[in-house]
C-alpha positions as CSV (number, residue, x, y, z in Angstrom):
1,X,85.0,90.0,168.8
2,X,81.9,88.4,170.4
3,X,83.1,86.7,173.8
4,X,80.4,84.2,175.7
5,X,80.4,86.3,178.6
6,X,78.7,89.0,176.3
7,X,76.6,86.4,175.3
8,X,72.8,86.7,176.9
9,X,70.3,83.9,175.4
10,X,66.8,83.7,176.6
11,X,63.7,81.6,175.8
12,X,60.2,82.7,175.1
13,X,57.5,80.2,175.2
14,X,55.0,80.4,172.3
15,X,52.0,77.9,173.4
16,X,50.9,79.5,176.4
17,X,51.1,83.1,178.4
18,X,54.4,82.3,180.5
19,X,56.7,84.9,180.3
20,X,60.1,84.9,178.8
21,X,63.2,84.0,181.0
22,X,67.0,83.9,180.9
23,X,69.0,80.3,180.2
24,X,71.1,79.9,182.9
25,X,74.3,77.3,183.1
26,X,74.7,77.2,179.1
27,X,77.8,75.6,177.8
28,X,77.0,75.6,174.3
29,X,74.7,77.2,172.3
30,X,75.6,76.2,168.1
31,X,73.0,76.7,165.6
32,X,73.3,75.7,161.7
33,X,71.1,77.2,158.7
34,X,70.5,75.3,155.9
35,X,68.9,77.4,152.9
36,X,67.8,73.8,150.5
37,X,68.4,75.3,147.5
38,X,68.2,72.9,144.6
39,X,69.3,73.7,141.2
40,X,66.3,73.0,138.1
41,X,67.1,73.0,134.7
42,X,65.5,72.5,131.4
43,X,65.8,70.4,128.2
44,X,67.4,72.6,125.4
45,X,68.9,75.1,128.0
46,X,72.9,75.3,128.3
47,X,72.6,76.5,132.4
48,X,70.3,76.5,135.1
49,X,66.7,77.6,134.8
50,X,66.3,79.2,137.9
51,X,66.5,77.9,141.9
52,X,63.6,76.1,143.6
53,X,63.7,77.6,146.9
54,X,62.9,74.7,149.8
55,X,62.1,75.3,153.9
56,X,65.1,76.0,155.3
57,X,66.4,74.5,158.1
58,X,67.6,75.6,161.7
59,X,68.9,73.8,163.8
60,X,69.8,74.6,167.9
61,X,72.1,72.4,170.3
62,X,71.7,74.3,173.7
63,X,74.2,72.6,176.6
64,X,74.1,72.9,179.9
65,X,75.3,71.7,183.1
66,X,73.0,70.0,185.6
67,X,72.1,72.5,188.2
68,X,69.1,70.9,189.8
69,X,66.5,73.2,188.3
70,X,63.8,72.7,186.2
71,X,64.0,76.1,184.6
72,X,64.4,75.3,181.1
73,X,62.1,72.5,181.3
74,X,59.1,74.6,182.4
75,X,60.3,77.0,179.3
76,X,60.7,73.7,176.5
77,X,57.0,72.8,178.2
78,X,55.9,76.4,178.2
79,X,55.0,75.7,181.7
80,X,54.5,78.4,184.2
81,X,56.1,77.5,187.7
82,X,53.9,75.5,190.1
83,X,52.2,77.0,192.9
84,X,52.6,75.0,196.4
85,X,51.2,71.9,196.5
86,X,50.9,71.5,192.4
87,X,53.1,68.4,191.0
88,X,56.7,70.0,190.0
89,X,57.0,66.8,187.2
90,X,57.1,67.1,183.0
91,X,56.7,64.3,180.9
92,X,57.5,63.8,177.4
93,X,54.3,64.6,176.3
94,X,54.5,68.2,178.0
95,X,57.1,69.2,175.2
96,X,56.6,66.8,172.6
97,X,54.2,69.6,170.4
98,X,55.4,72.8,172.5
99,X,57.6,75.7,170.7
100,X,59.9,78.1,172.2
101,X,61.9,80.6,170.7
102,X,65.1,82.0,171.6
103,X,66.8,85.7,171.5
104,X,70.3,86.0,172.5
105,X,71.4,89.5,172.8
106,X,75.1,90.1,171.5
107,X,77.5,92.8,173.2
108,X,81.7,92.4,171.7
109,X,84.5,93.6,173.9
110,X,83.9,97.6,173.0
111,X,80.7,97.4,175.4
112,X,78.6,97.9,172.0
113,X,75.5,96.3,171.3
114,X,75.6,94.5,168.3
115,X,72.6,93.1,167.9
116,X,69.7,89.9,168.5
117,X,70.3,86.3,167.1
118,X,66.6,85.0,166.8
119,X,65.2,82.1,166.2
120,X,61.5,81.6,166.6
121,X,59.2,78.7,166.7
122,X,61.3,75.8,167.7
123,X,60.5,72.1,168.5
124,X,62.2,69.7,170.5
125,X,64.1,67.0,168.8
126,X,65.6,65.4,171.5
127,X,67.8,65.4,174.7
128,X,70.6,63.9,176.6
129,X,71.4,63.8,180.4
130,X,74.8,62.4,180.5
131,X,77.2,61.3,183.4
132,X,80.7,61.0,181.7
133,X,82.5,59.1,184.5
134,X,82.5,59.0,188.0
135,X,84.0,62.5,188.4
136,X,82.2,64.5,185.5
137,X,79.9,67.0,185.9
138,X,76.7,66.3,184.8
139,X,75.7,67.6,181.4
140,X,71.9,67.8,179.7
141,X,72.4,68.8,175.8
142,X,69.0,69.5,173.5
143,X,68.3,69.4,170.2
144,X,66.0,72.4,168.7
145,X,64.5,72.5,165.4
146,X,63.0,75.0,163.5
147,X,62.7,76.7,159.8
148,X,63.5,80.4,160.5
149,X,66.8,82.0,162.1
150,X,67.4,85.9,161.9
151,X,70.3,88.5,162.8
152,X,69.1,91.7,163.7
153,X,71.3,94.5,163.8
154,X,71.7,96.7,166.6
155,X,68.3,96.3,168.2
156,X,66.6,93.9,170.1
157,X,63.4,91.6,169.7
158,X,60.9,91.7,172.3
159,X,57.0,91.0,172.4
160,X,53.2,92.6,174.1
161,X,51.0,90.3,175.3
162,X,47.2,90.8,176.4
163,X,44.0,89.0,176.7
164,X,41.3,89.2,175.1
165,X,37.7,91.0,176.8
166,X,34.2,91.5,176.7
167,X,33.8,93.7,173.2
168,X,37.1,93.4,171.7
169,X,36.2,92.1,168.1
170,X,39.4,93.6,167.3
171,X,42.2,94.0,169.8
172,X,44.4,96.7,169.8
173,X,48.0,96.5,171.1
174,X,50.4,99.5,170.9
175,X,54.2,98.7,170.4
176,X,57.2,101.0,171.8
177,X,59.4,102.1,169.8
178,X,58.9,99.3,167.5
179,X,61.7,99.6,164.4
180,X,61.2,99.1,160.4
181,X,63.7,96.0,160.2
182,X,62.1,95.5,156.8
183,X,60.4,97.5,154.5
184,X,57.4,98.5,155.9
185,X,58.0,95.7,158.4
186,X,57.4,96.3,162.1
187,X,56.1,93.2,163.5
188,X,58.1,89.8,163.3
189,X,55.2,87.5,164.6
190,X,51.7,87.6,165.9
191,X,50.2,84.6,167.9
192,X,47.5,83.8,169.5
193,X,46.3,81.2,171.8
194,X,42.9,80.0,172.3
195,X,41.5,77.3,174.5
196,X,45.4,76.3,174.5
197,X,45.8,76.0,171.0
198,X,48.5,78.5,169.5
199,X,48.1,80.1,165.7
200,X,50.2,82.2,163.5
201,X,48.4,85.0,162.9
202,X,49.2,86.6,159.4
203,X,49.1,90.3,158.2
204,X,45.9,91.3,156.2
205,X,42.8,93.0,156.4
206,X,40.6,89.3,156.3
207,X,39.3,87.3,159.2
208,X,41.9,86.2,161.6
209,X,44.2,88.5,160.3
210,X,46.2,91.6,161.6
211,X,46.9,95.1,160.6
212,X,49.9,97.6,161.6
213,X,49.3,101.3,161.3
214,X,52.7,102.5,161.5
215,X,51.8,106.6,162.2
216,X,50.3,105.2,165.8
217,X,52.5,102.2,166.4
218,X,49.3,99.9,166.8
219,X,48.8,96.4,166.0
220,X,44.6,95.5,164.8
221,X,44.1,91.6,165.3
222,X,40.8,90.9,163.7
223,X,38.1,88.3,165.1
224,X,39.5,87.8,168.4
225,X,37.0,86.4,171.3
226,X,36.8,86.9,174.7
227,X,39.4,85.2,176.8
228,X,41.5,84.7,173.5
229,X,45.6,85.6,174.7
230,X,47.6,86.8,172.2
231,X,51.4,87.8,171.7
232,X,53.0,90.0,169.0
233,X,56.9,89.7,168.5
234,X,58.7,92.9,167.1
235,X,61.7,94.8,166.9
236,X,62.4,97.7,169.6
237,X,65.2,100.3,170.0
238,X,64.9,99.9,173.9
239,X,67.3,98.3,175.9
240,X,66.3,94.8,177.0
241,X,69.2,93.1,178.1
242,X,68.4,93.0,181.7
243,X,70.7,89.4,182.3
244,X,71.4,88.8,186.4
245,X,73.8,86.0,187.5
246,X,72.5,83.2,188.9
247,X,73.5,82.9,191.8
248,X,70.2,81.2,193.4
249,X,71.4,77.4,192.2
250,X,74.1,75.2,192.5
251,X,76.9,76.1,189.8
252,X,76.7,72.3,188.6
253,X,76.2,68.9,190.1
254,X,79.1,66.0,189.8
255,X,78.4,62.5,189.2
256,X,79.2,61.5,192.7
257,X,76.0,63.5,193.9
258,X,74.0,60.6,191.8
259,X,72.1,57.6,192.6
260,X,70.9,55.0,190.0
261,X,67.8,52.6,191.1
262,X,65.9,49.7,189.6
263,X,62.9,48.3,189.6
264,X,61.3,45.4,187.6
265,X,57.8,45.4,188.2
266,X,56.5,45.0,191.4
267,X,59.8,43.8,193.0
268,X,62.2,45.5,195.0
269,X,64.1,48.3,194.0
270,X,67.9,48.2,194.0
271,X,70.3,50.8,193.9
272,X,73.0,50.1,191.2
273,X,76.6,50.5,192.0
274,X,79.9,50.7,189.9
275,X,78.7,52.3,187.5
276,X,81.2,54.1,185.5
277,X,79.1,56.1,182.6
278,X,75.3,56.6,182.5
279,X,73.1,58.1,179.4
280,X,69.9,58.8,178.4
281,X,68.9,59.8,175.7
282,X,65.5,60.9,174.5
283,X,64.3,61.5,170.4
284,X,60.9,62.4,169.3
285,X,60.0,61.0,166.1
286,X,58.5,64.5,164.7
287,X,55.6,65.1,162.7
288,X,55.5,68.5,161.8
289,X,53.2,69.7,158.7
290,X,52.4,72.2,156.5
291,X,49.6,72.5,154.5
292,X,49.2,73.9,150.7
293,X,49.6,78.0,150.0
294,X,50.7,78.4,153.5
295,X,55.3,78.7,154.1
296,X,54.5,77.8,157.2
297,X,54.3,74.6,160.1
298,X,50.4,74.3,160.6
299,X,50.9,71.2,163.2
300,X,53.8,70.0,165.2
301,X,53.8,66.8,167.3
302,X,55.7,63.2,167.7
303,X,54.9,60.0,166.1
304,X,56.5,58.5,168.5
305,X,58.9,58.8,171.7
306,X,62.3,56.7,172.1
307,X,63.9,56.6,175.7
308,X,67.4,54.6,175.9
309,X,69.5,54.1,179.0
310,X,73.0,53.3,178.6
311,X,74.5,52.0,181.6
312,X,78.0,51.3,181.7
313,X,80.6,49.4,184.6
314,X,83.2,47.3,185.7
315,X,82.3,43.9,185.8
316,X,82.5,43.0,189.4
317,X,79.0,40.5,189.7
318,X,76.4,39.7,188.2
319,X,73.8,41.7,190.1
320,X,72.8,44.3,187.5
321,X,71.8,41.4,185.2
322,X,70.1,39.2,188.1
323,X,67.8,42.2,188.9
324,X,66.9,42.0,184.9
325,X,66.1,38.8,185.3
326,X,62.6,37.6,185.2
327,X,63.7,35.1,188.0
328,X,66.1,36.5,189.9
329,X,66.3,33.4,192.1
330,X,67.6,31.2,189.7
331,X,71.7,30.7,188.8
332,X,70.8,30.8,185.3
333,X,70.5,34.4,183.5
334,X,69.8,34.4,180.4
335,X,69.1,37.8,178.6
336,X,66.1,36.4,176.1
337,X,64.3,36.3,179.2
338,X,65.2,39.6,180.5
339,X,62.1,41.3,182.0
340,X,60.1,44.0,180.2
341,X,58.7,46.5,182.5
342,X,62.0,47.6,184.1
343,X,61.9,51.1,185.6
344,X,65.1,53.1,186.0
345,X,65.1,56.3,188.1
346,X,68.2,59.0,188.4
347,X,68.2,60.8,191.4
348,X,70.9,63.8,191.4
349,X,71.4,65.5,194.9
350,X,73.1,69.4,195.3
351,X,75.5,67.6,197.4
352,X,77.6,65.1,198.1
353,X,76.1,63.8,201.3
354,X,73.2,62.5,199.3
355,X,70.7,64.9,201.5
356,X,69.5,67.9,199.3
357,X,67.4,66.3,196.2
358,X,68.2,68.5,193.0
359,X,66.4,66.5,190.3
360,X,65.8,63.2,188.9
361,X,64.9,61.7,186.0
362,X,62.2,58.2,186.0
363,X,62.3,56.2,183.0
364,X,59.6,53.4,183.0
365,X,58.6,50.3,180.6
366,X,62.0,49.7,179.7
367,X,63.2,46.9,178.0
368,X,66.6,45.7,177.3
369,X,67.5,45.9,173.7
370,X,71.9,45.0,174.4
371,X,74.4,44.3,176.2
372,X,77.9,45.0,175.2
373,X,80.8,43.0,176.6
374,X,84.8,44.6,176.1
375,X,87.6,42.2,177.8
376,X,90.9,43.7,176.6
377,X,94.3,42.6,177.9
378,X,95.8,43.4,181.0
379,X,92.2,45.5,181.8
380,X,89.5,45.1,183.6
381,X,86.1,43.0,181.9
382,X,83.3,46.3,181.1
383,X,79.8,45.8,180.4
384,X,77.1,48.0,178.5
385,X,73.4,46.8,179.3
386,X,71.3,49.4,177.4
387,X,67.5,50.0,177.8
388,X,64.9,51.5,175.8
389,X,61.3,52.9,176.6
390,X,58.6,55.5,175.2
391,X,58.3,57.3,179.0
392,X,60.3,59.7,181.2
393,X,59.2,62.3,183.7
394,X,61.5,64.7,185.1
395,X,60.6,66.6,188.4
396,X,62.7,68.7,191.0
397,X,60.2,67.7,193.9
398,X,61.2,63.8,194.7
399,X,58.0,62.9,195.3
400,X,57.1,62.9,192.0
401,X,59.7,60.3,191.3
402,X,57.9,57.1,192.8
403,X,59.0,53.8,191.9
């Protein structure tokens, strides 16, 4: 049996040089293939001609508690962690077109390795930070797509990584102990990156091409240039599986270590109070292409970004919808005139005191788009004001987080 504890994902950016790193604080980590076969048939024929293979699908719902770090961020951003005095923030355009993929090693109860799930080349569909009431632990759940998802037995997947220098045409990389998981397949993917764009590179002898010579283990990339950095994935008999608790960051951060502010425009910000749920939720309107006699994505980006705040109380007053209000100073509120450029920032501490900053979230542009009303009998009056934007940055260093 294959129990979480023996369970060991970690992420490897593929748009830049940062290294791989372990996914701390995971709750969940499903995944669902879809092949898209579709039947074809023929006039005259009693049964089906044959299948018309489509792109299949993969598709990745990583969740984890809040735990104040912007660990997996940097890895969805392929982000290498700032140096001091370098902004700490991501915005949505950081990992709108960035892919990451993921290994999870597998060990059952024996103690025996049983082998890597893998699943390259993954875009970011969307997230969720979510507060569940006023005693839930915080909770950020992602959603990963991508075409490709493999199980390899007994082995692990791992990756080389060098840049390019002054003479190196073709670049040379020697594997360890790399393994034939296929037929005269050692190598799972080649990439390389140049002025920060990242290409597949396929297997051939032409121009931006490579070559495995599997007598000396070594991988040709032909028609590098200087300062190009490139990364070959493969398949290795060593041990890898080096996973350390962490026991660095807070184990999760509660909903009572939050803070919710306002601001509409220039005005004052306000703290909000009695709120009972809040959710954001962030989708990217992909655009990912392919382009004729090539399997694979060429381009991956967004059309277009959609942030939505869901905040939900007890109606006590009507100060949530007075700060909304283009006029705040007048009795009458009326939601058609609800201001547009309504910021909303979510600051969630490591304590309870309110004292340590962990990380916040800073929606801005928002504009109201509802407002649900539930009075039942014998309960209390609830309200639902929801927001939506195209902007978020997310930062660990509060600062950052200016209204």
């Amino acid at each position: 049996m294959l129990h979480s504890k023996f369970v060991h994902p970690w992420g490897y950016p593929e748009n830049s040089e940062r290294v791989a790193a372990q996914i701390s604080r995971l709750q969940d980590l499903s995944g669902d293939w879809a092949g898209n076969k579709e039947k074809q048939h023929e006039i005259g024929r009693d049964g089906v001609l044959g299948y018309k293979k489509g792109k299949a699908t993969f598709t990745y719902a990583p969740k984890q508690f809040e735990y104040g770090s912007m660990a997996f961020w940097y890895l969805l951003a392929n982000k290498e962690d700032p140096e001091t005095g370098d902004d700490h923030f991501i915005d949505l355009d950081d990992v709108k077109s960035k892919r990451i993929a993921i290994s999870t090693f597998c060990t059952n109860e024996n103690d025996d390795f049983i082998g890597t799930f893998w699943s390259p080349r993954m875009r970011l569909g969307g997230f969720t930070i979510n507060i569940g009431d006023p005693e839930a632990i915080v909770e950020r759940s992602f959603n990963l797509v991508g075409e490709k998802y493999a199980m390899i037995r007994d082995n692990f997947v791992t990756y080389i990584t060098d840049t390019v220098e002054t003479g190196e045409d073709d670049k040379e990389l020697l594997l360890v102990n790399p393994v034939e998981y296929k037929t005269d397949k050692y190598v799972l993917q080649v990439l390389r990156i140049r002025s920060g764009d990242v290409s597949a590179i396929y297997e051939g002898t032409g121009e931006d091409q490579y070559e495995y010579n599997s007598g000396t283990k070594v991988v040709t990339i032909h028609d590098c240039e200087i300062g190009d950095f490139v990364k070959v994935y493969y398949v290795t008999s060593d041990v890898l599986d080096t996973w350390e608790n962490n026991e660095d960051d807070p184990d999760f951060l509660l909903a009572e270590y939050c803070e919710v502010y306002m601001k509409v425009g220039s005005g004052e910000t306000e703290r909000t109070y009695r709120l009972q749920t809040v959710g954001l939720d962030v989708s990217f309107d992909r655009t990912d292409y392919r382009e004729i006699g090539n399997s694979e994505v060429v381009q991956t980006s967004s059309k277009a970004e959609t942030v939505k705040i869901t905040l939900d109380r007890f109606v006590e007053n009507l100060t949530l919808e007075a700060i909304l209000a283009s006029n705040p100073a007048l009795p009458l509120i009326d939601p058609d005139d609800f201001a547009d450029n309504i910021k909303v920032l979510v600051k969630i501490f490591k304590d309870k005191e309110h004292t340590n900053f962990g990380i916040g979230y800073l929606a801005t542009d928002l504009s109201p788009t509802a407002i649900n009303n539930a009075q039942a009998v014998e309960d209390f009056a609830k309200r639902t004001t929801s927001l939506e934007g195209a902007t978020l940055k997310i930062s660990d260093l509060e600062g950052d987080l200016t209204l």
